[in-house]
N, C-alpha and C positions, 0 to 999 in steps of 0.2 A: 504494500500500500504506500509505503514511502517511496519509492523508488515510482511507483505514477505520478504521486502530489510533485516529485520534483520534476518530474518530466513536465508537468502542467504549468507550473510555475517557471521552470524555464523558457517554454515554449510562450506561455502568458506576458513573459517579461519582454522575451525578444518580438512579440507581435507587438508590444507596447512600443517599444522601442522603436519600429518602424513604423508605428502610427504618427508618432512625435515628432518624424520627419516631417518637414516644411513640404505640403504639396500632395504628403500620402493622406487618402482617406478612402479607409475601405466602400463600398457601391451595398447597399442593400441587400444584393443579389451575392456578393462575395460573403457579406456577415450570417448571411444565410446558410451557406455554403461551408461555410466553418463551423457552424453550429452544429450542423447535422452531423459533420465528420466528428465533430469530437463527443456528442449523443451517441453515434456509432462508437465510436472510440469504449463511452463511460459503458455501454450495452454489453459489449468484448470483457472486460474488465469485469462485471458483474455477474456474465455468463462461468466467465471463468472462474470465480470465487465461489460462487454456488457449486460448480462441480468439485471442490477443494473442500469444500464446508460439506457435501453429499457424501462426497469420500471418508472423512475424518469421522462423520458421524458413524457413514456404516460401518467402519472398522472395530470404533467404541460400543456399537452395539451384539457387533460378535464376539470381542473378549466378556461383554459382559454376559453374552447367551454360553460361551465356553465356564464363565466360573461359574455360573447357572448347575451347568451341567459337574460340574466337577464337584463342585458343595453337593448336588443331590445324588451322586455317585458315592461320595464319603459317605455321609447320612445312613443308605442305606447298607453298605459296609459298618458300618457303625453299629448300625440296627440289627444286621446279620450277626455279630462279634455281642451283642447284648444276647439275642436269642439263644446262641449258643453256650452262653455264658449261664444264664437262665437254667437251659435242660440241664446243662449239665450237675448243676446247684440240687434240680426236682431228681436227677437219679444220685446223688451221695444222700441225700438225705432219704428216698424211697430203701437206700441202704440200707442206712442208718435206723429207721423205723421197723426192717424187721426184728433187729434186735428189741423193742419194746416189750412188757407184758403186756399180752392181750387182758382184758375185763375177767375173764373168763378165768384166769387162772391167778389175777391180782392176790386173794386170800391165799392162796397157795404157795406163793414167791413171800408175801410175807413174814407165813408161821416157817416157813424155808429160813426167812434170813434170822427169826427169833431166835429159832431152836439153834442155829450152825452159825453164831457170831464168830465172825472174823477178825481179826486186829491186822491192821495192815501198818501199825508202827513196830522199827526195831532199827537197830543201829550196829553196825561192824566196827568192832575194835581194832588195835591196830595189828593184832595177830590175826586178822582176817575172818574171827572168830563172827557170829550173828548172835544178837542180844534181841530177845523178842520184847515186844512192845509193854506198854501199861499194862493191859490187863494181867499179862504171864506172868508167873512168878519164877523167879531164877532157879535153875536147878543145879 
């Protein structure tokens, strides 16, 4: 755009310049004539920038249709990597769950754990020796 304005302004100045001559004066038909060329001229100029500005846009509108696509390509990668993450969660604990007492046998596991206490403390001395828990009595 600079580079017309100075064209213009050069061109503006040197027509001034030979207007200012003693004797020049453009005919109607000449100011006419100049006008249209340089209308033609401003048309060229504007054609051409629009295809500049058509261009620029469509280009910005395909990176933005490409991170479109790219975000909703992660996304659903994302979403895949949760699903999976998910089942695999519902089969450790489907696991996990057959170990449970069923209802069914709940009295059962209890008077089990009344009767057959376990002591799961005890401590190794340094002869490697095992010392049972509180309840034992040392023997």
């Amino acid at each position: 755009m600079s580079v017309l304005s100075g064209y213009l302004r050069a061109d503006w100045q040197r027509r001034q310049s030979s207007r200012a001559q003693p004797g020049h004066v453009l005919s109607p038909e000449e100011e006419e004539a100049e006008h249209r060329q340089l209308m033609e001229l401003n048309r060229a100029e504007n054609a051409r920038m629009a295809a500049e500005r058509q261009a620029r846009l469509s280009d910005k509108a395909e990176a933005i249709r490409r991170k479109v696509e790219r975000l909703q390509q992660e996304a659903l990668e994302q979403q895949q990597r949760d699903h999976e993450t998910a089942v695999s969660l519902i089969r450790t604990q489907e696991e996990i769950s057959r170990l449970y007492i069923p209802r069914e046998k709940l009295e059962e596991a209890i008077e089990n754990a009344i009767n057959n206490e376990t002591d799961y403390n005890y401590a190794i001395d340094r002869e490697g020796r095992r010392c049972e828990g509180r309840l034992t009595r040392p023997s």
